[in-house]
N, C-alpha and C positions, 0 to 999 in steps of 0.2 A: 504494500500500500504506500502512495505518492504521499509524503505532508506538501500541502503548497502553503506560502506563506497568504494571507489574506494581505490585501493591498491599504495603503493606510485609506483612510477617507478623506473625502475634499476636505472636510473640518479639519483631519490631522496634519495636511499638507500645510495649510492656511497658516496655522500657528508657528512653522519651524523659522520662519522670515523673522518674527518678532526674538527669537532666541541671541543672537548677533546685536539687537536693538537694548535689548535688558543687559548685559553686557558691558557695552557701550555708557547706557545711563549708569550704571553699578560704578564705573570709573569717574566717569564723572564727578557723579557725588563724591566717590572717595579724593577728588582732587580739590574737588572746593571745601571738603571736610578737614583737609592738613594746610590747607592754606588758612581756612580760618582760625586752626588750632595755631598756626605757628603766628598770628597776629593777635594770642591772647595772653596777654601779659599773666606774671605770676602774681600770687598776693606778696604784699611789703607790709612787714611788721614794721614800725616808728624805730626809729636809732636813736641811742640815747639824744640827750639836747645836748649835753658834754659830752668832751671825749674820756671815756671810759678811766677810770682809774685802776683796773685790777689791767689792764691792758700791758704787754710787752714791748707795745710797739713805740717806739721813743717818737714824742712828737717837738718840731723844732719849734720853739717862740716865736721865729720871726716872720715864717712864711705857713701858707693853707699846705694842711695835709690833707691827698688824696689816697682812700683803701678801696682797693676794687677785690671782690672773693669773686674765685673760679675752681668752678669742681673741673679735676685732670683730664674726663676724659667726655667732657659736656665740648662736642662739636662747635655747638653755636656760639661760643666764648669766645672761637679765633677771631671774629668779627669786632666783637668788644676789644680783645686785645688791643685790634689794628685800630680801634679807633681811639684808645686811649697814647698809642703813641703817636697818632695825627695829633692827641691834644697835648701832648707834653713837648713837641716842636715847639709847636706855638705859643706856649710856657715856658719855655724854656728858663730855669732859673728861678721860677715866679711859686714852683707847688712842690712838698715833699709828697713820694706815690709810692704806694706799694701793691703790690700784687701777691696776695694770700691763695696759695692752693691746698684746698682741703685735702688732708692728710689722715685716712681712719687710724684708729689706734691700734699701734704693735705692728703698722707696716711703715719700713724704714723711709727715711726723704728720697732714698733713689725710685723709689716707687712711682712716684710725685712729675718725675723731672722728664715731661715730655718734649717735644716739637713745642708744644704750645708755652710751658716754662722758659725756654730757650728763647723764645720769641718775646716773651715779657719782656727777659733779665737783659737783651740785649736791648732795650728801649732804654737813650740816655736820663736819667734822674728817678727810675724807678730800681726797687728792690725787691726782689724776690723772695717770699718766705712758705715754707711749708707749713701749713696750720693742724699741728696735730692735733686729732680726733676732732677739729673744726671749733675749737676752741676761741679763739678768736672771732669767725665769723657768730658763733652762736654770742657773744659779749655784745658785739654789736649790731645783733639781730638782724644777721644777715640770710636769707632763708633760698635765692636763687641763683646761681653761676651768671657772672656779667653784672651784679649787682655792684655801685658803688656809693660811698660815703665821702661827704667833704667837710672837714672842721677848720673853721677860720685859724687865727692866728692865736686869736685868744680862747682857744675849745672849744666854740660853739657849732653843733650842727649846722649847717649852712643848705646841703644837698643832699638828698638820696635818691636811687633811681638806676636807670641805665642807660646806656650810650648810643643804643640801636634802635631805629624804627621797628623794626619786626625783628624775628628770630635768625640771624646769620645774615643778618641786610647791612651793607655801607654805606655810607653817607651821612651828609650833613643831617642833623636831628636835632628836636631840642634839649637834651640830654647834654650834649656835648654844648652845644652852646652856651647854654647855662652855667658850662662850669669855666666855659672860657672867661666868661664875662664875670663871674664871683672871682676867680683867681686876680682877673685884674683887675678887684676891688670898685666894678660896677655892680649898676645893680640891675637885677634878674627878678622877671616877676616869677618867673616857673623856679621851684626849689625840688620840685618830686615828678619822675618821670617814670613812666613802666618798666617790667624789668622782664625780659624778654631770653628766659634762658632754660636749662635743666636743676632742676632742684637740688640743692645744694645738700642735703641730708635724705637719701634715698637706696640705703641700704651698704651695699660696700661702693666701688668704684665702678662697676656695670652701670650704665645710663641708654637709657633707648632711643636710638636715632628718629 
């Protein structure tokens, strides 16, 4: 005995055109879904109004200290990086800066010391320091990669925020602007600007692209 297969029906046929179409839309959405994810800023906890007291970080009298925290292996920091040595050219001399990369506990500083460390430490007037178990960053409630803080001369909060329009984007922004304009002792109405990064306390050093 023959099996034949039965032929589909016009109905079945009808539908196979729209499989290719669903597809299509499925990418879609998922394209406007990371685009809108990557233009939503993280929450900001407040930074002290002073600069910390229990803090390591030695702060100079005479000029604005900037602290920027970067988790090691948060992609979208490289952006932050670059923009934070656009803005210490154009400072040059005018801002103490450091660059804190969270450091979990019981894993050595070389852990720490990527391409993107490298790329801080060689920005002239900034310092590079590994922040063990995020010690630091948590003092100054710092909570997302690319996040940064600026204390005047005499320790007052001045800025928090970050540097980037969206998530791993360059360019002029008001983040950067602002802190041009505080460093040279003008004045800035924007003081707090989004912070546009990978979460800075999210388990060990794994971070998802």
């Amino acid at each position: 005995m023959v099996n034949r297969m039965k032929a589909p029906s016009k109905k079945q046929r009808s539908l196979n055109p729209a499989i290719p179409l669903l597809g299509l839309g499925l990418a879609v959405w998922g394209t406007l879904a990371m685009m809108a994810d990557a233009n939503r800023p993280r929450p900001i906890e407040a930074a002290p109004a002073k600069w910390p007291a229990d803090t390591a970080l030695p702060r100079p009298s005479k000029t604005p200290t900037l602290v920027m925290f970067v988790h090691p292996k948060c992609d979208w920091s490289k952006a932050s990086v670059s923009e934070l040595s656009w803005l210490m050219t154009n400072c040059q001399g005018r801002v103490n800066a450091y660059v804190l990369f969270l450091r979990p506990a019981g894993q050595p500083t070389n852990s720490v010391q990527s391409d993107l460390w490298r790329e801080a430490a060689a920005i002239p007037g900034v310092m590079v320091v590994a922040d063990g178990d995020g010690f630091e960053a948590r003092l100054f409630r710092a909570e997302t990669s690319g996040e940064v803080v600026l204390y005047g001369a005499q320790g007052r909060l001045e800025f928090q925020g970050g540097i980037t329009l969206s998530r791993g984007q360059l360019g002029d922004n008001p983040g950067r602007t602002a802190l041009q304009a505080l460093i040279y002792q003008q004045p800035s109405q924007v003081t707090q600007t989004p912070v546009f990064g990978c979460p800075l306390f999210k388990g060990d050093l794994t971070v998802s692209r």
